[in-house]
C-alpha positions, 0 to 999 in steps of 0.5 A: 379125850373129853366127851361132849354132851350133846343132845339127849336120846330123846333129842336125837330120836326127835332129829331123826323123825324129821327125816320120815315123810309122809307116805313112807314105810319104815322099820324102827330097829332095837334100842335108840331108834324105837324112841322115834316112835314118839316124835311123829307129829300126830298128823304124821302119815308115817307107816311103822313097820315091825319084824315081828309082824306088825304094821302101822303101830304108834307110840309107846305105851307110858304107863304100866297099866295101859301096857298090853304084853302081846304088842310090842316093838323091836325092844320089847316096848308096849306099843299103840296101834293105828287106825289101819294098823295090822298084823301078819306072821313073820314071814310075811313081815320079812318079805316086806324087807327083802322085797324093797318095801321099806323106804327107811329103817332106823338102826342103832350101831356099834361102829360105822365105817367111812364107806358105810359098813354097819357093825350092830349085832355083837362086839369084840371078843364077845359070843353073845348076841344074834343078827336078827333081822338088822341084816336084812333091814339094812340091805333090803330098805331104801335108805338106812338112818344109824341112830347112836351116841357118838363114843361109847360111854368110856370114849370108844369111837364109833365112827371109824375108818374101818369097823374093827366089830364082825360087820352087819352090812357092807356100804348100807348107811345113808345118814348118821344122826348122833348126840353131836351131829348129822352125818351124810354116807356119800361116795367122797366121804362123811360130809358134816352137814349139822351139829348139835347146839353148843357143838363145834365141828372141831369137837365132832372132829375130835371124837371121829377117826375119819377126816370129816368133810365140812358141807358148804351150809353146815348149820345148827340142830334145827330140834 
């Protein structure tokens, strides 16, 4: 099965930032989705939230010497904080999930099922890994984005019927934004809504084991 290539990290992240709004609070999770960080526009009044305690951070930090190793984001990348930025303890950053808080996280995945079950904390037959704060994020938060690459680098699907990888949260995402499409979670199924430039809906299809259902203004990336 050939891959397509599709959009960049870089590219996805910025697709996935023009689904935050102003005014809303939002948790980035590890991997892919911290990325998104750096495609707010400047203007953006876009709260950035952190489980380890951090509230109204920006964008990551670039270059080596500007780096300050006490702020950092869910992958352990140098961030800026915002005026208005603050700090709490972990406790207090976790009762900002549990309590409904969050109007958006943005998680990265392994599989996501056609009903909307998340599987992101640890593979098959692999011992390693810990849930961290995703199980939460994904049941405590208004709406759930997965951020992700279509397949994995050898072709796997991830994107399937049923997730086969020890689940993170049942019925928990919203949207799927990938290297090759947008994705809506609805009650009928996975409804295509977008796809990436130069990709067809057939090549979506190919790389998706759920049968996807075509939206009637199915259209190009706008990036």
């Amino acid at each position: 099965m050939a891959m397509q290539q599709g959009l960049t990290r870089e590219l996805v992240a910025l697709r996935v930032a023009q689904e935050l709004k102003d005014g809303m609070y939002v948790n980035l999770g590890y991997g892919l989705p911290t990325l998104v960080c750096n495609f707010l526009p400047a203007d953006a009044d876009v709260v950035l939230h952190s489980e380890q305690g951090v509230l109204g951070y920006g964008g990551i930090v670039p270059d080596e010497p500007d780096w300050d190793i006490d702020l950092v984001n869910a992958s352990g990348q140098p961030i800026t904080m915002n005026p208005g930025g603050c700090f709490t303890d972990l406790a207090t950053a976790f009762v900002m999930v549990r309590g409904g808080h969050l109007d958006c996280c943005v998680l990265g995945a392994y599989q996501v099922s056609e009903q909307g079950d998340l599987a992101n904390w640890q593979r098959r037959q692999e011992r390693v890994g810990g849930i961290g704060g995703a199980m939460e994020l994904a049941i405590g938060a208004k709406r759930v984005i997965v951020a992700m690459e279509h397949t994995t680098p050898s072709g796997e699907l991830r994107i399937v019927k049923q997730c086969s990888y020890p689940l993170t949260a049942r019925a928990a995402v919203h949207t799927i934004v990938t290297n090759l499409a947008y994705i809506e979670v609805q009650p009928r199924g996975l409804v295509l809504k977008e796809v990436a430039p130069g990709i067809s809906p057939a090549e979506v299809q190919e790389v998706t084991e759920p049968r996807l259902i075509l939206s009637p203004d199915l259209k190009e990336m706008a990036l």
